[in-house]
RODO-2510 file (C-alpha; in nm, 4 decimals, decimal comma):
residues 342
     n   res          X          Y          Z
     1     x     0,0000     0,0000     0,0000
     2     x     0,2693     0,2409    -0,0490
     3     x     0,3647     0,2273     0,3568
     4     x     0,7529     0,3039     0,4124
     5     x     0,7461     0,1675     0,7480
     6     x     0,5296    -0,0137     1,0053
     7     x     0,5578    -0,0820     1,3688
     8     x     0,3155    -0,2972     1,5626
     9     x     0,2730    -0,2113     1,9463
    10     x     0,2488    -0,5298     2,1596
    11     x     0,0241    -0,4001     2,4398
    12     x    -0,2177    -0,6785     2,5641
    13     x    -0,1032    -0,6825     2,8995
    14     x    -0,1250    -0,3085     2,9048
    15     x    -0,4810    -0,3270     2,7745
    16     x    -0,5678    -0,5742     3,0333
    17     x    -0,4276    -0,4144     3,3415
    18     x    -0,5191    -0,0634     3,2580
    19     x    -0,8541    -0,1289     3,1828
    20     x    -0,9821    -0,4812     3,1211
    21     x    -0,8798    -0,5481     3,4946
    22     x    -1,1422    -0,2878     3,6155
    23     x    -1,4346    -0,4074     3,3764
    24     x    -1,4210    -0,7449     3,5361
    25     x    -1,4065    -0,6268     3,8739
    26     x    -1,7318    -0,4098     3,7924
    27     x    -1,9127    -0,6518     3,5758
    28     x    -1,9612    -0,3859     3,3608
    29     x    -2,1944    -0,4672     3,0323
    30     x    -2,2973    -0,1551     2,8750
    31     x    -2,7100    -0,1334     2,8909
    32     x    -2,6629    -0,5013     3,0825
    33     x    -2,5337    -0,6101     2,7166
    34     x    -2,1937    -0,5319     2,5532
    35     x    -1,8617    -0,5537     2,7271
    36     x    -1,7766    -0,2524     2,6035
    37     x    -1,5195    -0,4553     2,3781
    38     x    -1,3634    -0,1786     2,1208
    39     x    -1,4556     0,1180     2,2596
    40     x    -1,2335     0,0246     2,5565
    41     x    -0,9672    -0,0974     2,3218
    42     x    -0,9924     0,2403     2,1847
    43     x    -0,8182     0,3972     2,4456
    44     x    -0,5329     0,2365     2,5172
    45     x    -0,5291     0,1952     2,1104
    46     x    -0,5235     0,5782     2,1738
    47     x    -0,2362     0,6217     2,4492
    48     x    -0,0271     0,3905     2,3018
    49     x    -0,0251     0,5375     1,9513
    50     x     0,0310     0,8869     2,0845
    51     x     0,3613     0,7832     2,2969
    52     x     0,5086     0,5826     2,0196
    53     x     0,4155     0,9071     1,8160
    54     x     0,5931     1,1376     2,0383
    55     x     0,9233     0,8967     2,0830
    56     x     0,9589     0,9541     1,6954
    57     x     0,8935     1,3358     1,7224
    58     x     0,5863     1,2899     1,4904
    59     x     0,4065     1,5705     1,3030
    60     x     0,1118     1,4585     1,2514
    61     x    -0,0680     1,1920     1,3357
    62     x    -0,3819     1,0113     1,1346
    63     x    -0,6511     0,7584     1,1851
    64     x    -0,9237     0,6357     0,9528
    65     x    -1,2570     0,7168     1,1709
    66     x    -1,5501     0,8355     1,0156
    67     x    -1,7746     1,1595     1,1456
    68     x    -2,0361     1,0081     1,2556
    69     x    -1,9314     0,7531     1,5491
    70     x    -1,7920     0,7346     1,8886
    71     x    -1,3935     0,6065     1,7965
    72     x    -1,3003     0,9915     1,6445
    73     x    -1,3844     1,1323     1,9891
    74     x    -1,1483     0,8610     2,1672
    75     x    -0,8811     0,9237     1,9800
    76     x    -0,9379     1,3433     1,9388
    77     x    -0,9348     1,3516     2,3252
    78     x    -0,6422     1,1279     2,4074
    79     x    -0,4316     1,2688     2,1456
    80     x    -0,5280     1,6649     2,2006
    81     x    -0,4880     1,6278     2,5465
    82     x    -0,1169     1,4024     2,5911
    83     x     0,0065     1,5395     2,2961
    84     x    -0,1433     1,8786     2,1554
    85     x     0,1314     1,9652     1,9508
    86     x     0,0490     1,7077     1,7147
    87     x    -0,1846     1,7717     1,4374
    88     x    -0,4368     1,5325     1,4354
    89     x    -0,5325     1,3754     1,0278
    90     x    -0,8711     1,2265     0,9588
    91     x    -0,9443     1,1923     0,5582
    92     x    -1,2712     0,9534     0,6336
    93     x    -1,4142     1,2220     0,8216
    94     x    -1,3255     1,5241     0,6339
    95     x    -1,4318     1,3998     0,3017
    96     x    -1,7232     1,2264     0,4090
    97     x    -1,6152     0,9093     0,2582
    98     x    -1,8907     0,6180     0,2931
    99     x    -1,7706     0,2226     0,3220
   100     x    -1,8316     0,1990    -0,0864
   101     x    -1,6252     0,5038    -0,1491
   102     x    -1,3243     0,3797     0,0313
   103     x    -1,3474     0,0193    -0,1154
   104     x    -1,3979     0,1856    -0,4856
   105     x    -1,0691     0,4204    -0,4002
   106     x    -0,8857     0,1081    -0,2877
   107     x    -1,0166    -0,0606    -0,5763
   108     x    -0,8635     0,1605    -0,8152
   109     x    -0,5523     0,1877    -0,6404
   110     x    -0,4766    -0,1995    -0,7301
   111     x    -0,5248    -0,3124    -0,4098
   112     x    -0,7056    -0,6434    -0,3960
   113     x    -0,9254    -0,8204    -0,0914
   114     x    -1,2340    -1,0031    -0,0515
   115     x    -1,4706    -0,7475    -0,0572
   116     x    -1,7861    -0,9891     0,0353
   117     x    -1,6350    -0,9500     0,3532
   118     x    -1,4952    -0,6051     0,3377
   119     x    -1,8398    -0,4851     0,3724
   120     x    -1,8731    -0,5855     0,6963
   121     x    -1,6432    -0,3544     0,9149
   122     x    -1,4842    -0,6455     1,2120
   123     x    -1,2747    -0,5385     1,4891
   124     x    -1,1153    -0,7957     1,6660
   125     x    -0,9561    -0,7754     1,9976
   126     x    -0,8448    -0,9570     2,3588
   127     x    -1,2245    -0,8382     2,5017
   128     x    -1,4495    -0,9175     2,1427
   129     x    -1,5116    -0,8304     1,8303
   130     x    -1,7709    -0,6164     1,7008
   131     x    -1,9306    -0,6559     1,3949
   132     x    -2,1033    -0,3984     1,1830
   133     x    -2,2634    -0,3620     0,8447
   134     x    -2,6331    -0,3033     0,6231
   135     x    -2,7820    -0,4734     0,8830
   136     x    -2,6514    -0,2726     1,1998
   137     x    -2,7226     0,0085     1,0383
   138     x    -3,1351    -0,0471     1,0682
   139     x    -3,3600    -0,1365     1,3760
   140     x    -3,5149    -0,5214     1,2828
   141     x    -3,2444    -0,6741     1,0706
   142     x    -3,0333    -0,9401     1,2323
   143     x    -2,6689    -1,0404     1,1486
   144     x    -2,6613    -1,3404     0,8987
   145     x    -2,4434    -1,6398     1,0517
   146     x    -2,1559    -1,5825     0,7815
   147     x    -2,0990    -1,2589     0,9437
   148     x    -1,9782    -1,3592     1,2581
   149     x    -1,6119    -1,4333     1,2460
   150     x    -1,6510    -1,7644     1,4882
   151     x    -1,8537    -2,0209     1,3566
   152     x    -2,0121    -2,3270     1,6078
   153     x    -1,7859    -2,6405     1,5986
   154     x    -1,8367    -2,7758     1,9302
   155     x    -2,2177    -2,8682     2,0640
   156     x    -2,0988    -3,1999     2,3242
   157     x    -2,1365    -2,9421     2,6230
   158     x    -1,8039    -2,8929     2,8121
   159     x    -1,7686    -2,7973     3,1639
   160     x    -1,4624    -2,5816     3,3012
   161     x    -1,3863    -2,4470     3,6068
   162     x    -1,2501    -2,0206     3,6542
   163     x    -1,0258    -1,9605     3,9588
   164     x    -1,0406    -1,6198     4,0692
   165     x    -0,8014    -1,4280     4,3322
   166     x    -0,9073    -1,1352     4,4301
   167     x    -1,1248    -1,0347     4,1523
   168     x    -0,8425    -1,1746     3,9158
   169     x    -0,8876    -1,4962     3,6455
   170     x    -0,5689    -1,6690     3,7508
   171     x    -0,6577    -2,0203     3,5974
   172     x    -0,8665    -2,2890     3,4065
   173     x    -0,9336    -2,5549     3,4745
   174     x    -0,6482    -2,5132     3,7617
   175     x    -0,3549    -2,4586     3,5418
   176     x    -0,2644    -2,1307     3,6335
   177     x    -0,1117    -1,8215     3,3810
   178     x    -0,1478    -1,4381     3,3189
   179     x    -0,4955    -1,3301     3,3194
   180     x    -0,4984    -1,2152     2,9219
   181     x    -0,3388    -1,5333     2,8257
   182     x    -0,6517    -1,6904     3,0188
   183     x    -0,9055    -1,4762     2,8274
   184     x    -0,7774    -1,5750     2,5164
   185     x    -0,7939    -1,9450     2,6244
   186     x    -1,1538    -1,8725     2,7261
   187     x    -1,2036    -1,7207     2,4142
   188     x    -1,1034    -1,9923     2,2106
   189     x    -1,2848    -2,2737     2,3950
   190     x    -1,5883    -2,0445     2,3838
   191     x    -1,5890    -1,9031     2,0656
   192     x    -1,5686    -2,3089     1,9698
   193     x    -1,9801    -2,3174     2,0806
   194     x    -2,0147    -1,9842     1,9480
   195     x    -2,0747    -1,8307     2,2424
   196     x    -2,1151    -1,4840     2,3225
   197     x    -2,3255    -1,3204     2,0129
   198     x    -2,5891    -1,0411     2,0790
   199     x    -2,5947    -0,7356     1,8902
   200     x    -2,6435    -0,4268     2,1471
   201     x    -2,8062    -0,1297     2,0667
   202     x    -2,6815     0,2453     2,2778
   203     x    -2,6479     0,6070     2,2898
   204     x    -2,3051     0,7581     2,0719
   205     x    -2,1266     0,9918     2,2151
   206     x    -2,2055     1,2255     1,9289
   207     x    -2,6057     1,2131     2,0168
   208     x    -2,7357     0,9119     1,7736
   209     x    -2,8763     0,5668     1,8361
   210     x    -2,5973     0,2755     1,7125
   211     x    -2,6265    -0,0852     1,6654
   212     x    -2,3524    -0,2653     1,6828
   213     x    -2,3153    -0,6906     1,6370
   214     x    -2,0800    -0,8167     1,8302
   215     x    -1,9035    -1,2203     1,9806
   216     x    -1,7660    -1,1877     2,3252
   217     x    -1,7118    -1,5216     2,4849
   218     x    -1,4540    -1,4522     2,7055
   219     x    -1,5667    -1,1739     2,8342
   220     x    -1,8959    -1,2840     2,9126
   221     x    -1,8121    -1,5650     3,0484
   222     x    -1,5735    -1,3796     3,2773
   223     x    -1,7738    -1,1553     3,3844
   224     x    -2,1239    -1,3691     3,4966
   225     x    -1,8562    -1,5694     3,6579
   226     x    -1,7138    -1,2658     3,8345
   227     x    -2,0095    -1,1502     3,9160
   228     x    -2,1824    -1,4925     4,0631
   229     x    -1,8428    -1,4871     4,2841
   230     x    -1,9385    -1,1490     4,4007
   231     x    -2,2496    -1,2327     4,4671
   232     x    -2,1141    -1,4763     4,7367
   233     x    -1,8706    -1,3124     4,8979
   234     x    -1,9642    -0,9180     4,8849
   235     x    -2,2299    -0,7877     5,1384
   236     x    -2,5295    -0,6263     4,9950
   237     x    -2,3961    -0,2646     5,0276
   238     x    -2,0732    -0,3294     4,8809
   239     x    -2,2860    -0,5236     4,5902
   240     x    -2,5164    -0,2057     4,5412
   241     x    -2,2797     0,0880     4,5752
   242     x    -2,0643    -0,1079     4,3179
   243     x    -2,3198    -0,1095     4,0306
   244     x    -2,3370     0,2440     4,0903
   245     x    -1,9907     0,2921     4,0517
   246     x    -1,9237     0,0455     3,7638
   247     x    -2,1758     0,1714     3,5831
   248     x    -2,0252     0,5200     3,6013
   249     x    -1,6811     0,3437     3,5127
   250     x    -1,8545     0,2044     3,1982
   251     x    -2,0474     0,5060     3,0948
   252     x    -1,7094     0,7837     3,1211
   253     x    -1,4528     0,4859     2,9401
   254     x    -1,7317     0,4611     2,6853
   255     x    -1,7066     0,8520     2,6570
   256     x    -1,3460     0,8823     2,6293
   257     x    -1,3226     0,9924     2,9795
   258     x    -1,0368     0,7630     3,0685
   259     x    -0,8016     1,0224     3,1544
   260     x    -1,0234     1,1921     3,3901
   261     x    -0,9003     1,2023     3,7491
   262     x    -1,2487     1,0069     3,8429
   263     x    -1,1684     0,7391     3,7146
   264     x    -0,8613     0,6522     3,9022
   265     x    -1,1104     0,7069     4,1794
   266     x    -1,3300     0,4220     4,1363
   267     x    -1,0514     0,1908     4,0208
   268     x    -0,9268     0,2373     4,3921
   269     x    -1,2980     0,1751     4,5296
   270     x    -1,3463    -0,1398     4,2359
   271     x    -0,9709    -0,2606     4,3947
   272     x    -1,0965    -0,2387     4,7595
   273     x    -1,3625    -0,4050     4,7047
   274     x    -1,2393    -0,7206     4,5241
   275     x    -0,9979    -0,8441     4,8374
   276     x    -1,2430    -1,1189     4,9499
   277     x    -1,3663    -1,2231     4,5644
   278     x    -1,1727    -1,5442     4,5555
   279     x    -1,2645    -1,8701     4,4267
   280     x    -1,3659    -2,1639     4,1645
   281     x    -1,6630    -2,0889     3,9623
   282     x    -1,7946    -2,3675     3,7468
   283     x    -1,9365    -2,2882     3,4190
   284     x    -2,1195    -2,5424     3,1516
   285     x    -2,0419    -2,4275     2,8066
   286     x    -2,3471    -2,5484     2,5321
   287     x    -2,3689    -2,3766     2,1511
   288     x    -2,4795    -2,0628     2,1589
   289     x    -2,5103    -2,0172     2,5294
   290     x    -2,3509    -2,0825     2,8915
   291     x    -2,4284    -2,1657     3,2358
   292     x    -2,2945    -2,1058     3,5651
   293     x    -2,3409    -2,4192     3,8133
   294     x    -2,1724    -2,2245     4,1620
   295     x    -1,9052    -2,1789     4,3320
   296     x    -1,6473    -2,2828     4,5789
   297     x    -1,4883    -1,9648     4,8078
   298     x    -1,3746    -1,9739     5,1695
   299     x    -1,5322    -1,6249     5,1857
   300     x    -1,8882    -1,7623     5,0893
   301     x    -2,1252    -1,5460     5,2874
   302     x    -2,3760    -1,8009     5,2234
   303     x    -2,2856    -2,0285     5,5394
   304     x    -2,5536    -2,2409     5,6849
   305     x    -2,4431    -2,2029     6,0555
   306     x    -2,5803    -1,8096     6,0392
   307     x    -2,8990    -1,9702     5,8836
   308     x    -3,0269    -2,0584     5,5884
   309     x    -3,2507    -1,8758     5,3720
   310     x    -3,6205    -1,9803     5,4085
   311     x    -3,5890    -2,2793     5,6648
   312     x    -3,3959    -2,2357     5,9842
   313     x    -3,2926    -1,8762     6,1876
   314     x    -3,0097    -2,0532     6,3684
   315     x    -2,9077    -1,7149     6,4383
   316     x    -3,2092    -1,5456     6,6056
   317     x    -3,4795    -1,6746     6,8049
   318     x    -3,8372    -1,6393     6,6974
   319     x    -3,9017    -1,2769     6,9302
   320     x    -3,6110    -1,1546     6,8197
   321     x    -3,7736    -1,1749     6,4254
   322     x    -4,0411    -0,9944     6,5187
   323     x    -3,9260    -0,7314     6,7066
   324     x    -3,6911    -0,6958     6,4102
   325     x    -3,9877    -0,6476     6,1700
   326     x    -4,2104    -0,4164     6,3854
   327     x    -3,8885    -0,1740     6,3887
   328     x    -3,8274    -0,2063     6,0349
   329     x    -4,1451    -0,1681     5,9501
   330     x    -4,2422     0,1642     6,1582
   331     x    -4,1295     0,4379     5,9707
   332     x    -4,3971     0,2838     5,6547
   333     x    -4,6496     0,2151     5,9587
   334     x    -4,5940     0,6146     6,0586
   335     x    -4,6139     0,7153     5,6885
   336     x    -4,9339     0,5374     5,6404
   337     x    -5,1344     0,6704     5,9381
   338     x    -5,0104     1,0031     5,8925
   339     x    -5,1350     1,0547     5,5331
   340     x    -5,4515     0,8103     5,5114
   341     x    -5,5376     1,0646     5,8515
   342     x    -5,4425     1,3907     5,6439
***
């Protein structure tokens, strides 16, 4: 293609601890759907470009979003604000190029793909891929099965077991290595029963609606995993305050708000609160779909000799309930008279 040079950036173990990390400690699914699998890419896409761009005392620096979705603001901010001496080159978006326009210009220029599957626009990474295309772009049409870059080979269901240390995957199956050398184990075994498909539907950055297919096994898997853990070993307060938080975590990464001081906020709260989420989790893999059996964690919560739920109050004797419940229940009881009296 007429490139003088090329340098690829190795950075999956930055990706995972600078970000992925913190997604998996708060669960987070975008609109309880997508694991946010490019758009956090994006940014460390973003900071890692822009230092390798600054060790070479670049000029200029370009990238090939369009005007119309949410990657042109990730990389904008990240690059205006770590290096805004660098001007910033974006021909898609200027010109207002559409898919067909860039695949007639390559087209002309002699370079030759397969452009059956050029029109689908993939982008494939350590937390998913994302898929997008005609059918993303309208509200009722689903992805056809070709599109999907993993295909189902395996349908004998499978079960596995994820060890977790303190909010961390640190093996399968108890052999133990790096966490993003696990995901992309996962990933493979799951992407085997074609697991992890949905196509999620949000608010851009720039205003619009988006639709975007996507296959996310790993992740998915990892994080209703995580989260069962959690569920286990987290009191109810940490549990709630924590979707709050996540959620917020989500919502400003999906914004490009990564470098905002916040953030490293709630990655110290989403770090506190992971010391006790350790454990086996065993998962059933089946095409198309997954399920989670339990787990195994010496900081289960749920421990029958404090009770258990629905049968015995080992804990508290039969007056003791009750006097519970008439003081729980006497602010509503004040409420009620008050008004139904007004």
């Amino acid at each position: 293609m007429g490139v003088s040079t090329y340098k690829n950036i190795e950075a999956l173990a930055t990706f995972y601890q600078k970000v992925v990390k913190y997604l998996i400690y708060g669960n987070v699914l975008k609109n309880n759907t997508y694991p946010l699998s490019v758009s956090a890419e994006r940014i460390v896409q973003a900071i890692e470009i822009i230092e390798y761009a600054k060790s070479i005392n670049a000029k200029f620096i370009a990238h090939g979003s369009t005007g119309a979705g949410n990657d042109q603001v990730r990389f904008d901010m990240i690059f205006q604000t770590l290096a805004p001496e660098i001007e910033i080159v974006t021909p898609i978006r200027d010109q207002k190029l559409t898919r067909q326009e860039e695949i007639t210009y390559l087209k002309s220029n002699g370079i030759d793909l397969d452009w059956d599957k050029a029109k689908y626009s993939i982008n494939k990474g350590l937390w998913g891929t994302s898929i997008g295309g005609d059918e993303t772009l309208t509200s009722h049409l689903a992805l056809p099965e070709s599109a999907y870059p993993s295909q189902l080979k395996t349908e004998s269901p499978q079960t596995i077991s994820l060890t977790f240390i303190k909010g961390e995957l640190t093996a399968i199956d108890g052999k133990a290595n790096s966490p993003e050398v696990l995901i992309q184990q996962l990933n493979d075994v799951g992407s085997n029963f074609a697991i992890g498909r949905d196509i999620h539907v949000g608010d851009t950055i720039v205003g619009i609606k988006g639709r975007v297919g996507f296959e996310a096994a790993a992740a998915l898997i990892t994080v209703k995993a995580h989260h069962l853990l959690e569920k286990h070993t987290l009191t109810k307060w940490q549990l709630q305050h924590k979707d709050q938080l996540s959620n917020f975590y989500g919502m400003h990464l999906h914004e490009g708000q990564y470098l905002d001081p916040v953030m490293r906020d709630i990655e110290a709260f989403l770090i506190s609160s992971q010391t006790s989420v350790s454990g086996d989790v065993e998962v059933v893999l089946k095409p198309y779909h997954f399920v989670i059996n339990g787990v195994n964690s010496p900081f289960d919560l749920m421990n029958a000799k404090f009770g258990s739920y629905g049968e015995v109050n080992s804990g508290w004797t039969a007056e003791e309930a009750k006097g519970f419940i008439k003081i729980n229940g006497n602010q509503n009881k004040i409420h009620q008279q008050v008004n139904s009296d007004a």
